[in-house]
ZAMIKOL-118098 format. One record per atom (N, C-alpha, C): x, y, z. Coordinates in steps of 0.02 Angstrom, whole numbers, padded with zeros to 5 digits, always signed. Each point is the difference from the previous one (the first is absolute). Layout:
N
XYZ/...
***
This chain:
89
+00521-00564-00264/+00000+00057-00044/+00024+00061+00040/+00061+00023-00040/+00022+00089+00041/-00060+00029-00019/+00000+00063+00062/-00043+00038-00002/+00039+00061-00021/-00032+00044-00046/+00053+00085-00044/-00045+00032+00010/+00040+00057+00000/-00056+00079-00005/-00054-00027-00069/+00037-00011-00050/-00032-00011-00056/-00086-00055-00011/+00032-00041+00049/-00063-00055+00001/-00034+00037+00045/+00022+00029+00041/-00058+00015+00058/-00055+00042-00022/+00033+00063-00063/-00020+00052-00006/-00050+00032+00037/-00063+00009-00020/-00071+00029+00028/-00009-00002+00080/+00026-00082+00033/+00005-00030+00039/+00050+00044+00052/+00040+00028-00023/+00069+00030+00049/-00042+00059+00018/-00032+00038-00040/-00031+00065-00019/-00034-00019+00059/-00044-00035+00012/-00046-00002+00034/+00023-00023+00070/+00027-00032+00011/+00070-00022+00067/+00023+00073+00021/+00013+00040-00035/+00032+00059+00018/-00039+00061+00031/-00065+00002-00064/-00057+00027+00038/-00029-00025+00073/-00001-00090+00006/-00028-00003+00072/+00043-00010+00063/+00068+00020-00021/+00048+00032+00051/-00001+00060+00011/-00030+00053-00021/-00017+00060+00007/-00064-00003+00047/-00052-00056-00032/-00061+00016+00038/+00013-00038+00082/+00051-00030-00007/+00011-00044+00079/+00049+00031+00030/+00046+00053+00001/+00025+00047+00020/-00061+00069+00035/-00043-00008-00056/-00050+00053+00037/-00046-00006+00068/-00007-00098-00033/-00037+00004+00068/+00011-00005+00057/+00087-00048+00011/+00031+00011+00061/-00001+00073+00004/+00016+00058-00028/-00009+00067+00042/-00088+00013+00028/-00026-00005-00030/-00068+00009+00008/-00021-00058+00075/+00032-00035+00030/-00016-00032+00056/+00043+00017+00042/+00057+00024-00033/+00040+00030+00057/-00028+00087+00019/-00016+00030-00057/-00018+00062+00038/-00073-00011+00015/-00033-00039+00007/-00061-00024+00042/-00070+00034-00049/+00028-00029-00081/-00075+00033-00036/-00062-00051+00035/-00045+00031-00050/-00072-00035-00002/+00025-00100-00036/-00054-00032+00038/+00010-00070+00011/-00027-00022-00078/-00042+00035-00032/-00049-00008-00040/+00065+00018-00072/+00009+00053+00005/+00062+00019-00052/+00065-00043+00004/+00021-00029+00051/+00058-00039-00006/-00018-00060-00019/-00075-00036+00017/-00006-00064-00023/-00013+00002-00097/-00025+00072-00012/-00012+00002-00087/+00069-00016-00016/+00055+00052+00013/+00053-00001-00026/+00049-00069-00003/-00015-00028+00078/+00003-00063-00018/-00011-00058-00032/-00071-00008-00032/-00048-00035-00037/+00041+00029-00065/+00004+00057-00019/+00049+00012-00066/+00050-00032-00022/+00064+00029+00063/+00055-00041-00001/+00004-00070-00021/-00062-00037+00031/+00011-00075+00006/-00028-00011-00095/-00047+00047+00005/-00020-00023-00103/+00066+00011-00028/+00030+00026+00009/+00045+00027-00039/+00065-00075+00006/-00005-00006+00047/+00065-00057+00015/-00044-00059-00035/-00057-00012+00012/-00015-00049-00028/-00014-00016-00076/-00019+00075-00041/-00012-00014-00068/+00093+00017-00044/+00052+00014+00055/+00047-00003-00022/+00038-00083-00027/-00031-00018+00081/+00008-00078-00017/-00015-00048-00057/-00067+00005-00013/-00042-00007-00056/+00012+00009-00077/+00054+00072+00001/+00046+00014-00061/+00031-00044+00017/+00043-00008+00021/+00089-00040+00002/-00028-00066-00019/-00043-00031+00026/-00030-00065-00020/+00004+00003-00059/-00069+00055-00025/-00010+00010-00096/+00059+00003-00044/+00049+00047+00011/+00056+00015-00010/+00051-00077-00022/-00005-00022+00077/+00032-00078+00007/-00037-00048-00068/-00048+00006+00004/-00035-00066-00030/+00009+00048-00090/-00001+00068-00017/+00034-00001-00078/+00074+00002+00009/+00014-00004+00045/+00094-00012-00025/-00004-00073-00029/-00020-00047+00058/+00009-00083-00023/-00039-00022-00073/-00063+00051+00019/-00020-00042-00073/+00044+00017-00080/+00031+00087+00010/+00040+00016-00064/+00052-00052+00006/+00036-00036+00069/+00046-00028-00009/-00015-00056-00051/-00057-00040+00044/-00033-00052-00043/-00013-00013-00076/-00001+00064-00010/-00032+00005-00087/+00072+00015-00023/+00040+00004+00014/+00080+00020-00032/+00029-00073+00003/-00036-00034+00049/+00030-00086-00014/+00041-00007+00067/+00004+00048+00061/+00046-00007+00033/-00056-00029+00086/+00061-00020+00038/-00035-00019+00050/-00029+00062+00055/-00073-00024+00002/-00023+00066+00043/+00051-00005+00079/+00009+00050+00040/+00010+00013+00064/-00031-00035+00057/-00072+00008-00003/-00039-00033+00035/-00075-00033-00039/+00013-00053+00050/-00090-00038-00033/-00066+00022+00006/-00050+00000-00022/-00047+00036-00001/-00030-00029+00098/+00003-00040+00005/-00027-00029+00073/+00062+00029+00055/+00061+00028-00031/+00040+00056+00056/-00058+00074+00002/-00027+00012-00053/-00011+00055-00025/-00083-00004+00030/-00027-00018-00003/-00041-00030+00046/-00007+00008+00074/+00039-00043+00030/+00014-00003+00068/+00038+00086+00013/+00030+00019-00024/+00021+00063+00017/-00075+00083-00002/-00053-00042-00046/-00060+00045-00021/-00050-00003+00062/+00003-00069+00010/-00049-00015+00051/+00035+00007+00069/+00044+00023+00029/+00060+00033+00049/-00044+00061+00009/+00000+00037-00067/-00028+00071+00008/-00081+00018+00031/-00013-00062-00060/-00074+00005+00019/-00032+00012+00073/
***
């Protein structure tokens, strides 16, 4: 299955936001902040990459099923879709 701005939607949004927050924290270790504030911002970043993931999956799994219900062959099988969930996990 291609991946589009369109399928990604919410998912890109949020990719984009935690390239902002992982840009901050390499500065924040380079100008030598507090250890305590770079590991939050980090712990952010990483939610953020991870519940982005989590969309694209969701996202993934209603593209195939509208495919499904239109009569056409899904992209991927639910046990791709799967193995790609439990990746994240």
């Amino acid at each position: 299955m291609r991946m589009t701005e369109a399928l990604a939607g919410d998912a890109l949004v949020r990719l984009k936001r935690a390239q902002g927050q992982l840009a901050a924290v390499v500065a924040m270790i380079e100008e030598g902040d507090d250890c305590q504030k770079v590991l939050t911002q980090l712990a952010a970043a990483s939610k953020a990459i991870d519940r982005a993931g989590f969309k694209l999956i969701a996202s993934g799994l209603r593209h195939c099923n509208a495919a499904r219900e239109r009569g056409e062959e899904s992209p991927m099988t639910e046990e791709e879709f799967e193995k790609l969930f439990l990746a994240l996990a």
